[in-house]
N, C-alpha and C positions, 0 to 999 in steps of 0.2 A: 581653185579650179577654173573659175572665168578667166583669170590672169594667162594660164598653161593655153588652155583653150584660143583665147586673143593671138599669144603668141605663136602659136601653131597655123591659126587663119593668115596672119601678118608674112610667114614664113609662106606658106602656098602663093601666094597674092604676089609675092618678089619671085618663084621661081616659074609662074606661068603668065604673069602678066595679065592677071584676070581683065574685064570690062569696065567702065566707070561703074555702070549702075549695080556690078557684082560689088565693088569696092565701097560702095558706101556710108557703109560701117568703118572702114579703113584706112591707112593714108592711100590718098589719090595718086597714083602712078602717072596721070599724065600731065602730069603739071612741073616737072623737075626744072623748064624754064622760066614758069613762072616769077615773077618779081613783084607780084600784089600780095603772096604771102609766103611766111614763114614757118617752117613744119620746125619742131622741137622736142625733145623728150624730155618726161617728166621720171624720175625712178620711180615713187611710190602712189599709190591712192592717195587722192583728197582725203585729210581725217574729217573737215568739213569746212564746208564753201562758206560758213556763219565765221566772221574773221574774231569775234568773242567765243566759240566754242573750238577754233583750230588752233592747234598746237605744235605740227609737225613743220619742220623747217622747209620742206618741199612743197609745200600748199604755199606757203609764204611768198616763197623763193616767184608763186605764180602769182597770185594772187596780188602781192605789191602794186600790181601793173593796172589792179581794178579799184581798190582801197588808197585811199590816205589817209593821214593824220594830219592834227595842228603844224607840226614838222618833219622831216624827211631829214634825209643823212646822204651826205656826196659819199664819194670811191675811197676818202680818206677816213672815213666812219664821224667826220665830223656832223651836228645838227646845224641843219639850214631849215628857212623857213618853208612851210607846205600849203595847208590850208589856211593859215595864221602867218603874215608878211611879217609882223615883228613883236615882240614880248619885252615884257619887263619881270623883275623880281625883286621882290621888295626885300628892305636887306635883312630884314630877321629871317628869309627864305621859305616864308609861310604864304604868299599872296603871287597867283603867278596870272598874269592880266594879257592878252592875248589881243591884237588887232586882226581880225578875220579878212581875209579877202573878197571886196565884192563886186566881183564879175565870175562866180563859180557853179557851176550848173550839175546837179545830180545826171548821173546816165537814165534816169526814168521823167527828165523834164523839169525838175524840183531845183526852186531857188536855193542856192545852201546860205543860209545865214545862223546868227546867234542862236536860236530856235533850235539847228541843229545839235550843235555842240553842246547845249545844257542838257538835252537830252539824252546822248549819248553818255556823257559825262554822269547825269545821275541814275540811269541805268546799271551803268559798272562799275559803280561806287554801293548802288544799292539806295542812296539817299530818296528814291524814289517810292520807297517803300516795300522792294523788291527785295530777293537775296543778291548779293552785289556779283556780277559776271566776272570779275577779274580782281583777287586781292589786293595787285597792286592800285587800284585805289580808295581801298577801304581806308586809306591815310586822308581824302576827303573831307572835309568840313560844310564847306558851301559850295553849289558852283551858282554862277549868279552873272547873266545880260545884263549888259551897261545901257547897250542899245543891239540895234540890229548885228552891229559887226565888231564890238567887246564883249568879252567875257572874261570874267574874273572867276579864278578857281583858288580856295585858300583851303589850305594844310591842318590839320591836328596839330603836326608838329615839322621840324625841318626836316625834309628828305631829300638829299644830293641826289637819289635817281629818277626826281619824280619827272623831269621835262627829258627826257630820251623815251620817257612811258608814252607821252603825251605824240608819239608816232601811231598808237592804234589808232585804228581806221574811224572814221566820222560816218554814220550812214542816216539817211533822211529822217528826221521826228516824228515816227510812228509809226516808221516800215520795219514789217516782220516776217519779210521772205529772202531774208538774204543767204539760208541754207539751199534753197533752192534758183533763185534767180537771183544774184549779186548784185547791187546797185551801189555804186563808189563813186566817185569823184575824178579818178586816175587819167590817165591817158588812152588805156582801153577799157571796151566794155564786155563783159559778156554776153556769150552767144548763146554756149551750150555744152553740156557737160556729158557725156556718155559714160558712166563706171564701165573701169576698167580696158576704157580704152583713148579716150582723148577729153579735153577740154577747149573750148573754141574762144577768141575773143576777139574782136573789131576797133577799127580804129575810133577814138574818141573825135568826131569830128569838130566840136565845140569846146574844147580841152582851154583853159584859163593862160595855162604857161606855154608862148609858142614857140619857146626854145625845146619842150619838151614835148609838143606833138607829136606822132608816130610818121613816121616814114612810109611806113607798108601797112598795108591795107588789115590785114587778116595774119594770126597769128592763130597753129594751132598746136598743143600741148599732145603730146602723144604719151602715153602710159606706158612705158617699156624697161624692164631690166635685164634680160635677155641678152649680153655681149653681144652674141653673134648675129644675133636677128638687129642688131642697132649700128654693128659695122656695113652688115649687107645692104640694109635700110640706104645706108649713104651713099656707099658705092655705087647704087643703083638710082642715086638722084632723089629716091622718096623722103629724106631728113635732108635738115638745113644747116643744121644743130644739133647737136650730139653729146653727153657726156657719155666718156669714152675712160677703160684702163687706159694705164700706160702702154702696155704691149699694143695693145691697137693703135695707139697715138703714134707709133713707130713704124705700124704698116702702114698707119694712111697718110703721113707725112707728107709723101711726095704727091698729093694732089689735093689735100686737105689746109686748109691753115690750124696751127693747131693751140690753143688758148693752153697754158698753164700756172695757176695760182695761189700760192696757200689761201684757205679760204676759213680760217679762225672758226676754225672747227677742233674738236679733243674728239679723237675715239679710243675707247676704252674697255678694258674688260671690267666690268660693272659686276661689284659682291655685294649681296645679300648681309650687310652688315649686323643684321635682327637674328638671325639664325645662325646652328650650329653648323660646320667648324669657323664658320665666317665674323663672329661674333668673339674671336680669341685674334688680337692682332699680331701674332708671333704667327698664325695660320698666314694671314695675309701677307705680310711682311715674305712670309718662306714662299706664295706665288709667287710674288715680286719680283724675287732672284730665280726663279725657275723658269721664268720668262724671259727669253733672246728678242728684244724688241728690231732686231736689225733682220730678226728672221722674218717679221711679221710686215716690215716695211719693204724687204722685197718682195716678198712670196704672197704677200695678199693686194700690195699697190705696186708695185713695179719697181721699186724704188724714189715713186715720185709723193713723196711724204718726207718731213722733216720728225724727229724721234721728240719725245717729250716726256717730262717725270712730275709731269702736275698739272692741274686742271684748265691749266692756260694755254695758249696757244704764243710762241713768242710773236707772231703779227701786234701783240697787244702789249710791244715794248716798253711803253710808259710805267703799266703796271705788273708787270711779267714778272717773274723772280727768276733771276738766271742760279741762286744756288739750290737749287733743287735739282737742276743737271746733274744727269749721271748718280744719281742716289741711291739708286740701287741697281747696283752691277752685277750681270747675268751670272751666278754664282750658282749651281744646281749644289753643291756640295752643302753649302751655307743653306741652302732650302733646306735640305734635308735634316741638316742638327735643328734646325727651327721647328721643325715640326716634331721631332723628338722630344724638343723642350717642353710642346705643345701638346703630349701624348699620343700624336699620328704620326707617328715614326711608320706605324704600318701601313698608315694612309686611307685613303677612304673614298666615294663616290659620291658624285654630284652630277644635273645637268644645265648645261649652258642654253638659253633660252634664243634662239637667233632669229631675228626678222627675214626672211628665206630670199623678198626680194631685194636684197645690196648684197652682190654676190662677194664683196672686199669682207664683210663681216662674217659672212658664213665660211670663205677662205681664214679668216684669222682663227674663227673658233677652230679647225682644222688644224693648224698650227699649236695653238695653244693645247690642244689635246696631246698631241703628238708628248709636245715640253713636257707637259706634267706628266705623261706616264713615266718621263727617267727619273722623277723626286718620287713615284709610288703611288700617285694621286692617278684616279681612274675617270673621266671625264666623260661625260657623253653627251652631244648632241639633238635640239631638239627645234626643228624647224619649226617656224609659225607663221600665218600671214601677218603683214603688218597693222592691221587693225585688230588682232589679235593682241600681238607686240604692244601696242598703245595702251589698250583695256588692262590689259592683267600683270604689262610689268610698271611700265610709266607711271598711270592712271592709280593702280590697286597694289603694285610692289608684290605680287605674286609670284615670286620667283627665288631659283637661288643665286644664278649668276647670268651675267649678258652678254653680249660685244651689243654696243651702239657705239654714233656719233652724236655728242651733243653740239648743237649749232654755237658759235660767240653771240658774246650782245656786244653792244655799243657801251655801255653802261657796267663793270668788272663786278656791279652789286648783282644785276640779276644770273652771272655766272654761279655767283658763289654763295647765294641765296640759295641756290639748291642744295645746298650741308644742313642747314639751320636746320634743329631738330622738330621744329613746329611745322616748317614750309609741306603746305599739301602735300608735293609734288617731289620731295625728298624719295626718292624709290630706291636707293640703297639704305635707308633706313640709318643712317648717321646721327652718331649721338655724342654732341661734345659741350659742354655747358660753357670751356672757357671759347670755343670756335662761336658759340651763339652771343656772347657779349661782347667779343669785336667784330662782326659782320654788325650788329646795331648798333655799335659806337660810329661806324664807316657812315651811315645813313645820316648820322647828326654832325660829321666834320665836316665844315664848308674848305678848310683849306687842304688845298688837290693834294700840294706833296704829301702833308700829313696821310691824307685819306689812300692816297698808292700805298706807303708805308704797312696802314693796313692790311691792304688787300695782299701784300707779301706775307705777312704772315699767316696771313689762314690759308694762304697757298701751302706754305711750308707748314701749317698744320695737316693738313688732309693729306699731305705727301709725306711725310713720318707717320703718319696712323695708319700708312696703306690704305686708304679708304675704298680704293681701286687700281688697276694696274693700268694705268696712262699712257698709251701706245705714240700716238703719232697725230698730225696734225695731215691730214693727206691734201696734196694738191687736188683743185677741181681743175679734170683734165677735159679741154673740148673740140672738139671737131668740126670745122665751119667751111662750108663750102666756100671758095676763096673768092667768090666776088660777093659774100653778105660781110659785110661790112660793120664796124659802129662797136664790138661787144664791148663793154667793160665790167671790170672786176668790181666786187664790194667785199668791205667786210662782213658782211652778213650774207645770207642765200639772196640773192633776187637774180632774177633774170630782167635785165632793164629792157623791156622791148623800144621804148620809146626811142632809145641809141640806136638799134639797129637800121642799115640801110643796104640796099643792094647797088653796085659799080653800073 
């Protein structure tokens, strides 16, 4: 309702041009020449500003720009150094020894050193004595100051994806307001956070790296999913920055510059693999083919998405598996003997749980209702807000079925980590014993081709199990007012504000 409500204010405010001090709550309408800041949309709610309790790729995507880790990752998803200028690894891959940088200043005044990093690190390990914030470090041993600016962090045992982990964020030794007031290392700081309507952040004026200072002054995150209140927004000068459909990206071409990139992302239609009918894979398998994935990449993305038949996105060629292409072809005829096989020949009813703000997912569940009514399958619709979405399907696996997108990693273990029958955070409820002992043979091969080899085939396991129906990889489509300058692409969500500049 606040969301409805915002939009609705946002929409008045662009067609009467309310006053500064009416708009305050708002983006500011008189500022569209400004060059000291940068207005942006965000699609969803903060899940939380605590960068050890957020989860959701659009908090990340902002949040980057206030948080860092020991490393950070260029446009090519490679790891470069961050807060840690350079590392070693000892060659049994158990000892990872880290030279810290020391000219780096917390945004609240605070010298960062070793001090920091052991604590952070035994925090969300748990070695602290605590419950551990973040599984993936429960692989921990020690972490252990050499001096002010070494730190030595050693293993249980070898894991190939532990230094792309070593990206979470570092926050001061003994601060514990960072759900509320952020304090990182980044290149901005935060300002201020309004639910439901924006997030603010300032330049870091004392920022370590000065290839990566900010440009522009003031950067502020606007909360919007809304199409048409985010094309108007632009046209009318109040956005800088836009993710935008395709069909929009077509109308504002000509005064717009307009950004398009796969962004190693999988969206998917997500089954309740623990329950019945979803729990017989001959059910699943018969969705499979009852679904026209070319319907869903134009009718819900514009056609600006590439098709895919497995949990990978091909941006991530190294490890990709190309024979999983085309596996199962839009066959409704083939659904339906499937489900005969499967005793629902007469078919049955379920409902699809959708996050209501990403208007592409709630278009595909649309779509997908439509398919399965011609194999006899009766679908239905069930909007929710995205913190909702988070709690009961992510979070608790509450559900029968989904459309999301799940973000890529850098790292192809914590993609497919999410199968493992153990992992928290498995919310299709996947159950495969031989999928669970080559996902942890992967973590113990140090040699790469070897360890791709794996990750192809638990690709090609989850894509013969049906696990889910694996639609597309969408482009992140955007809209830039054509004298802001600087954007570039990652594979992962960020918004790099630090690139940005105005002509």
């Amino acid at each position: 309702m606040v969301k409805r409500l915002f939009i609705l204010f946002l929409s008045l405010t662009l067609l009467f041009s309310c006053s500064k001090a009416e708009e305050e709550n708002t983006i500011n309408t008189n500022v569209s020449a400004d060059k000291s800041v940068v207005r942006i949309t965000m699609p969803s709610e903060p899940d939380s500003l605590d960068p050890y309790l957020s989860s959701a790729s659009d908090t990340e995507a902002v949040m980057h720009n206030v948080y860092e880790g020991l490393v950070l990752f260029n446009e090519s998803g490679e790891i470069i150094p961050g807060l840690a200028s350079s590392w070693t690894i000892s060659e049994d891959g158990l000892e990872y020894t880290f030279i810290l940088r020391d000219n780096v200043t917390f945004h609240n005044g605070d010298k960062f050193t070793s001090e920091d990093v052991v604590s952070t690190y035994l925090r969300l390990s748990g070695l602290d004595g605590s419950q551990a914030l973040n599984e993936r470090f429960l692989a921990l041993e020690s972490v252990e100051a050499l001096d002010d600016y070494t730190v030595r962090l050693r293993l249980k045992e070898a894991n190939s994806a532990f230094l792309e982990a070593t990206r979470i964020a570092i926050i001061p030794s003994g601060y514990a307001d960072c759900a509320t007031h952020p304090v990182g290392t980044g290149p901005y700081k935060f300002v201020e956070y309004v639910p439901g309507q924006r997030i603010v952040f300032e330049k870091n004026e004392d920022y370590y790296d000065a290839s990566r200072i900010g440009k522009i002054d003031r950067a502020e995150f606007y909360i919007m999913s809304d199409e048409s209140a985010i094309v108007t927004a632009l046209q009318s000068g109040q956005l800088d920055l836009a993710q935008v459909t395709g069909s929009d990206a077509e109308i504002l071409k000509d005064r717009f510059t307009i950004y398009s990139n796969p962004q190693n992302m999988v969206c998917l239609f997500a089954l309740n693999n623990a329950i019945e009918p979803f729990n017989d894979i001959r059910v699943r398998q018969a969705i499979n083919h009852a679904i026209n994935k070319e319907d869903i990449i134009y009718g819900a993305f514009d056609g600006y998405a590439t098709q895919i038949d497995t949990n990978f996105s091909p941006v991530m060629d190294y490890y990709y598996n190309k024979d999983t292409e085309n596996y199962y072809q839009y066959d409704p005829e083939l659904a339906k003997e499937l489900l005969k096989e499967s005793g629902d020949e007469n078919g049955f009813s379920f409902t699809i749980t959708v996050p209501s703000n990403y208007p592409a997912h709630v278009s595909t569940a649309q779509i997908i209702v439509e398919q399965l009514r011609g194999v006899g399958i009766d679908a239905s619709i069930n909007l929710v807000e995205w913190g909702t979405w988070l709690e009961d399907v992510y979070s608790n696996g509450r559900y029968e079925a989904t459309i999301i997108g799940l973000t890529g990693k850098l790292n192809p273990y914590e993609i497919l980590v999410r199968f493992e029958s153990s992992y928290r955070r498995n919310f299709m409820h996947y159950n495969n014993s031989e999928y669970d002992q080559l996902i942890a043979s992967a973590l113990c091969e140090s040699n790469q081709e070897k360890r791709a080899e794996i990750y192809k085939e638990c690709q090609m396991i989850l894509t013969d199990d049906a696990v889910a129906v694996w639609t597309c990889d969408p482009n992140l489509v955007l809209a830039s007012r054509p004298d802001l300058k600087g954007y570039k692409a990652y594979p992962l969500s960020f918004t790099d504000l630090s690139a940005l500049y105005y002509e």
